[in-house]
C-alpha positions as a printed Julia matrix, in Angstrom:
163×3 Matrix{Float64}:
  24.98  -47.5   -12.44
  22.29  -46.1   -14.74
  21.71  -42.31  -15.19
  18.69  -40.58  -13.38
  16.62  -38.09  -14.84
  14.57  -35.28  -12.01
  11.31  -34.04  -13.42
   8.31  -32.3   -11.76
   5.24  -30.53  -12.14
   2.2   -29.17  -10.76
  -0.14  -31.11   -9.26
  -2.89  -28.41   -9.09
  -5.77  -29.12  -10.56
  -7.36  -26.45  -11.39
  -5.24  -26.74  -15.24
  -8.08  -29.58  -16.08
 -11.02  -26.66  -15.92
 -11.97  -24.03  -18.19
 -10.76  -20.57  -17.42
 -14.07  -19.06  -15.97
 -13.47  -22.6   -13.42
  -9.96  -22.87  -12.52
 -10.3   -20.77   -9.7
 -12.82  -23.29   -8.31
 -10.59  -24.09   -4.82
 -10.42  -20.12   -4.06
 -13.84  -19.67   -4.21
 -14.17  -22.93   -2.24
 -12.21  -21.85    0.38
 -13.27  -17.83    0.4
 -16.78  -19.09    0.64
 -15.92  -21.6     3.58
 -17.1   -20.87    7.73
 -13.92  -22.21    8.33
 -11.99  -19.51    6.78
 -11.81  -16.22    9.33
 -13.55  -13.59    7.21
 -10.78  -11.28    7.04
  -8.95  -13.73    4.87
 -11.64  -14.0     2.5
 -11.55  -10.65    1.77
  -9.38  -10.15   -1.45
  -8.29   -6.74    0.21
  -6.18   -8.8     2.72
  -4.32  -10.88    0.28
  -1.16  -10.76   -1.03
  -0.32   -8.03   -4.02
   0.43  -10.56   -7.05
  -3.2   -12.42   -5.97
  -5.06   -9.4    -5.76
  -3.73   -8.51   -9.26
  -5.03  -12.14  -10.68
  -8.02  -11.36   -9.52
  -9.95   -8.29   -9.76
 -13.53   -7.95  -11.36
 -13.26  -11.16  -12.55
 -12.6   -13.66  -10.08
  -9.39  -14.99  -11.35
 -10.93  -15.77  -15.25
  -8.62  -13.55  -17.21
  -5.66  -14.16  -15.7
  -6.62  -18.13  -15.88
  -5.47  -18.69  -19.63
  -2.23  -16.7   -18.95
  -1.72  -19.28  -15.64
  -2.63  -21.92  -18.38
   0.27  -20.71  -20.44
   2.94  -21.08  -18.27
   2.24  -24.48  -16.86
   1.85  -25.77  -20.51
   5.12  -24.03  -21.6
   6.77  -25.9   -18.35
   5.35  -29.16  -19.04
   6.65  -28.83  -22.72
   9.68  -27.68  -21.51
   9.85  -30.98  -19.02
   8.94  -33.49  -21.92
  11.24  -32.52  -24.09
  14.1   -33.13  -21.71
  12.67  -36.65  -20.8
  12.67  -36.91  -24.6
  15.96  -36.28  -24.81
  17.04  -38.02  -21.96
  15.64  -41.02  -23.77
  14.75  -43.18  -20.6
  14.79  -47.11  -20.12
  11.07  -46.21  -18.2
  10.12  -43.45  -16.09
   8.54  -43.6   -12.3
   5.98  -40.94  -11.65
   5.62  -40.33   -8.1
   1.86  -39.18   -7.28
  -0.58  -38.87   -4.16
  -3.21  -40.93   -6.0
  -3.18  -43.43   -3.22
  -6.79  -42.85   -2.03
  -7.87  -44.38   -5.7
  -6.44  -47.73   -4.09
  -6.66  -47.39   -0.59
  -9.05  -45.6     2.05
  -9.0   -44.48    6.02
  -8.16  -47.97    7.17
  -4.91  -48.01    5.81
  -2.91  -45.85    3.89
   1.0   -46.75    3.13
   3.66  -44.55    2.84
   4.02  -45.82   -1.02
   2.38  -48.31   -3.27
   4.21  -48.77   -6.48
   1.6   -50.05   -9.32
   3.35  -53.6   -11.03
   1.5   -53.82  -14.19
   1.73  -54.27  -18.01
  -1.0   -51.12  -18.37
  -2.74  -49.12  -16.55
  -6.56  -47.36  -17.09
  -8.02  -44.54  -15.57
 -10.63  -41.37  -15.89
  -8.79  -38.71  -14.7
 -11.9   -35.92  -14.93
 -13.1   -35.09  -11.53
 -16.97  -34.77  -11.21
 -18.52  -31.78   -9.02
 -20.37  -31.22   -6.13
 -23.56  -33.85   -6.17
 -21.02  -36.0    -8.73
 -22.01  -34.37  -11.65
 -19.05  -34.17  -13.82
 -17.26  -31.24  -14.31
 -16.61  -29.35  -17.94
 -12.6   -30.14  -18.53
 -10.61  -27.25  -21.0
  -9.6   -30.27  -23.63
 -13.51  -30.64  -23.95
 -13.41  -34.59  -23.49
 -15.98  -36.81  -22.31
 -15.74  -37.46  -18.86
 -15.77  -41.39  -18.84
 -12.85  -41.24  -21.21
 -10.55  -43.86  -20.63
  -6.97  -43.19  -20.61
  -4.9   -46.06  -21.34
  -0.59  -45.73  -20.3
   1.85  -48.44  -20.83
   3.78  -50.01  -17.69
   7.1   -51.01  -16.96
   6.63  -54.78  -14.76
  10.07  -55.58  -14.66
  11.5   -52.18  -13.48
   8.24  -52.04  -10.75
   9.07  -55.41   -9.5
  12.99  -54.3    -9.55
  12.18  -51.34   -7.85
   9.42  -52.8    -5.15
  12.49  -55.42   -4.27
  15.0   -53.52   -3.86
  12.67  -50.83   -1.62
  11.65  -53.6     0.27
  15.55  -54.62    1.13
  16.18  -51.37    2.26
  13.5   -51.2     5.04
  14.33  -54.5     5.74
  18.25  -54.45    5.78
């Protein structure tokens, strides 16, 4: 029996925008009619929000939210890196790339060699949106697959719902 490593992180993301943007979803949601208007009054919120967001709207204390996801995701690659796995399986809830309303399953496991994507969300009207790394928005990103251990995993999922 092989050893199994946990590891998670945030899936907010807000971390992709600059600071003066990563509050985008508050202001979203402050600004929305289907919000009761005493909740989008930053007098009625919780203590530690209020203090993340005064004059500003969230932008200073952005960088310092930065921080500590970046210091938790180094702190969560190193111990993969030292756990020095055979492959890794990320779990995600990128199924709507694949599939829409019609049908969505309760997983999908990807079974290739590689995989491509552009992550960078575009805006409002699809204009893309400014990203704190500064990178182009059609960049590609290009991350190596595991076929064997998806098709290993996919059968032995399968026997389980089936058995």
């Amino acid at each position: 029996m092989g050893e199994i490593l946990g590891l998670g992180i945030s899936h907010f993301p807000g971390f992709i925008y600059p600071d003066g943007n990563m509050s985008m979803r508050v202001k979203q949601t402050i600004t929305s009619p289907r919000v009761r208007e005493e909740l989008k009054d930053p007098n009625n919120w919780p203590a530690s929000m209020r203090e993340e967001w005064p004059d500003n709207e969230g932008t200073r204390f952005a960088a310092k939210h930065r921080g500590q996801f970046v210091d938790g995701v180094r702190k969560a690659r190193a111990a993969l890196d030292e756990f020095k796995p055979d492959f890794v399986v990320v779990f995600g809830d990128d199924q709507y790339e694949n599939f829409k309303e019609d049908i969505i399953p309760p997983f999908c496991i990807r079974i290739s060699d590689e995989f491509q994507t552009k992550p960078f969300l575009r805006g409002r009207g699809g204009a893309p949106q400014p990203n704190v790394w500064e990178e182009p928005y059609d960049k590609l990103f290009v991350t190596k697959g595991h076929r064997q251990a998806a098709k290993y995993l996919t059968k032995q999922l399968l026997e389980l719902k089936s058995g």
